[in-house]
C-alpha positions in Angstrom: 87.3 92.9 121.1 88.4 93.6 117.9 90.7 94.8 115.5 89.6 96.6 112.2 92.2 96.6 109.4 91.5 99.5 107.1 94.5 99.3 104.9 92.1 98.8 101.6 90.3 101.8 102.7 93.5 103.9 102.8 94.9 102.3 99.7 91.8 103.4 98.1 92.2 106.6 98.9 95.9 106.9 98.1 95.1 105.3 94.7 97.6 102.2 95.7 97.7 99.0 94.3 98.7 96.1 96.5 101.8 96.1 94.0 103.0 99.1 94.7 102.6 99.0 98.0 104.4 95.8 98.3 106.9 97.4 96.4 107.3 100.9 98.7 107.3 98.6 101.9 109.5 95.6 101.2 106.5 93.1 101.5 105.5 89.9 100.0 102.0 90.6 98.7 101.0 87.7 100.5 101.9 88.8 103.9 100.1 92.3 102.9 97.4 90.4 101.5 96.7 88.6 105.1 97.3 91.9 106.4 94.8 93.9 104.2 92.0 91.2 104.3 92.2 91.1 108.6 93.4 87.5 109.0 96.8 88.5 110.5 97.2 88.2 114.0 100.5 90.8 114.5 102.1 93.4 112.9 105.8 94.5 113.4 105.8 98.6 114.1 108.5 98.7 111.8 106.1 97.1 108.9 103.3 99.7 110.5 105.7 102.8 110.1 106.7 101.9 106.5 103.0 101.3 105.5 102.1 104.8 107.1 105.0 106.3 105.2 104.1 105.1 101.9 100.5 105.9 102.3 101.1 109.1 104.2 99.3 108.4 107.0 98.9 107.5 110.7 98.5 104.0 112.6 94.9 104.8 113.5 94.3 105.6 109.8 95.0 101.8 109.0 93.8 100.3 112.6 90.9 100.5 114.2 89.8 99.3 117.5 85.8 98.0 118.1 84.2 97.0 121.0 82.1 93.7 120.2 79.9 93.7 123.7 78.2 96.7 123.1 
């Protein structure tokens, strides 16, 4: 089981830079570095509502769920 981060995807699209997304959420860039990159092992819902709200988009724009015993 595993967890797919897409935040890069959705910066991407957004035209974000880790920057100013750190900025818009209250973030240090390296906690949305470990976030962006997959290695975190949590995320807050209050983090996750203030990243949706920057980007403009929804939890299952950012996460993704995959089945690894396919």
């Amino acid at each position: 089981m595993s967890i797919i981060v897409n935040l890069d995807v959705m910066m991407a699209k957004r035209k974000m830079s880790l920057n100013e997304l750190s900025e818009k959420v209250d973030l240090t860039l390296s906690n949305l570095s470990i976030l962006k990159t997959g290695k975190a092992k949590a995320i807050r819902f209050s983090t996750l509502e203030a990243i949706c709200k920057a980007l403009e988009c929804q939890p299952g724009d950012i996460l993704e769920y995959a089945n690894d015993n396919k």
